[in-house]
VEXFIPA-450142 format. One record per residue (C-alpha): x, y, z. Coordinates in nm, 2 decimals, padded with zeros to 4 digits. Layout:
BEGIN
X,Y,Z $
...
***
This chain:
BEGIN
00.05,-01.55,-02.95 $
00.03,-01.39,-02.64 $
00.39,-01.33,-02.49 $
00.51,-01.06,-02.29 $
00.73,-00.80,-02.44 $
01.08,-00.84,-02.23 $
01.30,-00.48,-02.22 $
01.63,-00.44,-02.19 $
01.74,-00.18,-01.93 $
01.93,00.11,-02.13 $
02.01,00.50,-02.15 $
01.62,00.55,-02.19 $
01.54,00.33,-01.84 $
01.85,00.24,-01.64 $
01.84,00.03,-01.33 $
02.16,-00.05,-01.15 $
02.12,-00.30,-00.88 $
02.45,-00.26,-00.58 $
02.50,-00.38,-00.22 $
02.35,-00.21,00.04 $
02.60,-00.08,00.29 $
02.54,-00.14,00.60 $
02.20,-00.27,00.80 $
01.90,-00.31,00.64 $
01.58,-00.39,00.87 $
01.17,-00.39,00.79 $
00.94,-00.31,01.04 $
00.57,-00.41,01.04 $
00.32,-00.37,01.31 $
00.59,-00.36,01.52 $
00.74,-00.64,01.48 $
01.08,-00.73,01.28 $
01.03,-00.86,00.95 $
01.36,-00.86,00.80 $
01.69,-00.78,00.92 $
01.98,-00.84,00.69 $
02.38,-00.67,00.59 $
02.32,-00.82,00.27 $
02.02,-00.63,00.10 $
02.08,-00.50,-00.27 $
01.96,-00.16,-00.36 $
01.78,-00.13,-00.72 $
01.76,00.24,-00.85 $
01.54,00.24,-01.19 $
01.46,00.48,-01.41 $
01.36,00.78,-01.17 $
01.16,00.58,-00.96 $
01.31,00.60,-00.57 $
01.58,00.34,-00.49 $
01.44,-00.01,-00.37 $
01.62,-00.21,-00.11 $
01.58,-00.64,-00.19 $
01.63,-00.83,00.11 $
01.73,-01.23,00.08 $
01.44,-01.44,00.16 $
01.67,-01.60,00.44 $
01.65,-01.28,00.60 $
01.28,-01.25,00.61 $
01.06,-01.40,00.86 $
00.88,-01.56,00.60 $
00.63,-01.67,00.91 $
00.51,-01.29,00.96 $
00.41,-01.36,00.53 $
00.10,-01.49,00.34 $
00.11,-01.58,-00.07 $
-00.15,-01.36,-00.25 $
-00.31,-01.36,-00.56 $
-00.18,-01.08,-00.67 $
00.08,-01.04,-01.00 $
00.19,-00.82,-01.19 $
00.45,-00.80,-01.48 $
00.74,-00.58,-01.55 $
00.89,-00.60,-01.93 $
01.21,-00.49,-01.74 $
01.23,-00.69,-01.44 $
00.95,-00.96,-01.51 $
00.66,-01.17,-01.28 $
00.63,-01.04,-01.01 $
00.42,-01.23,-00.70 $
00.33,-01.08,-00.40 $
00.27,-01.13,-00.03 $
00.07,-00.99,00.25 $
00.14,-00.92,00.63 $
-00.15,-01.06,00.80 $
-00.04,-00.84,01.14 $
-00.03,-00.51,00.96 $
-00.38,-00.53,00.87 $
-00.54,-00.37,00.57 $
-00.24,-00.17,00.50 $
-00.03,-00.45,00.46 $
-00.17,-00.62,00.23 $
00.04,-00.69,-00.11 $
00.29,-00.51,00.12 $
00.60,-00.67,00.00 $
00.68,-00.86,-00.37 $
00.97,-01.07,-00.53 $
01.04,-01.17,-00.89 $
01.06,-01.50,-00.82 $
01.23,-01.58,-01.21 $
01.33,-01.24,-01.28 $
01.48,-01.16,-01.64 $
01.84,-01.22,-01.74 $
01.92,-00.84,-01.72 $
01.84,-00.80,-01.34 $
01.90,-01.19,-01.25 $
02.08,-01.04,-00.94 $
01.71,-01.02,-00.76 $
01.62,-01.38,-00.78 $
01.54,-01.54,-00.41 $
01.47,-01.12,-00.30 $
01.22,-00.95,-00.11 $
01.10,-00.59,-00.14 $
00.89,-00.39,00.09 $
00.61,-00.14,00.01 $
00.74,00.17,00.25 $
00.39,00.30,00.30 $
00.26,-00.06,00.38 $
00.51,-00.13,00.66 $
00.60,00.07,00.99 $
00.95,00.15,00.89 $
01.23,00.07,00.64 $
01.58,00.12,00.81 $
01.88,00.13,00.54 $
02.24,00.17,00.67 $
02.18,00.11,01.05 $
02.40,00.06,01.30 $
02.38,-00.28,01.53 $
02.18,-00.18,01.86 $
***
């Protein structure tokens, strides 16, 4: 058999997932990627916090489908996608999990952004 072992977040590797407060906006090549007041952030373990942006508030245009998985016993599948105008640095820039596990269901239709594969990462902005 070959399953995947699933985890269930815990004392030993926590993750909370909360709103955002305020702004969240991705830039990539200059160019706005996302731009949304409804991002969540995930904090695991003692990784740094993650912000998940809504796929409605992507410009799923500026995005290409890769290859490219991974897998997560805590969080599960995880797909990725490149930004064609960001150039070798942006590629597998951002990933979702697309069918995420029941313990972090809350990122299901989510983005997230590599911050060393984009321009910029903005959390808590004010409107211009």
């Amino acid at each position: 058999m070959n399953s995947k072992a699933i985890k269930i977040p815990g004392p030993d590797h926590p993750i909370t997932i909360t709103p955002t407060k305020g702004r969240v906006t991705v830039v990539a090549n200059g160019k706005r990627v996302a731009d949304t007041r409804e991002a969540l952030t995930l904090k695991e373990a003692a990784y740094p916090a993650v912000q998940y942006i809504l796929r409605k508030d992507v410009d799923m245009t500026q995005l290409r489908r890769t290859s490219h998985q991974t897998y997560c016993p805590y969080k599960g599948e995880c797909t990725y996608f490149s930004i064609p105008a960001g150039g070798e640095r942006s590629v597998n820039a951002v990933w979702s999990y697309e069918a995420p596990h029941a313990a972090v269901s809350q990122i299901r239709d989510y983005l997230a952004f590599y911050p060393d594969r984009v321009d910029a990462i903005e959390v808590g902005r004010r409107d211009p």
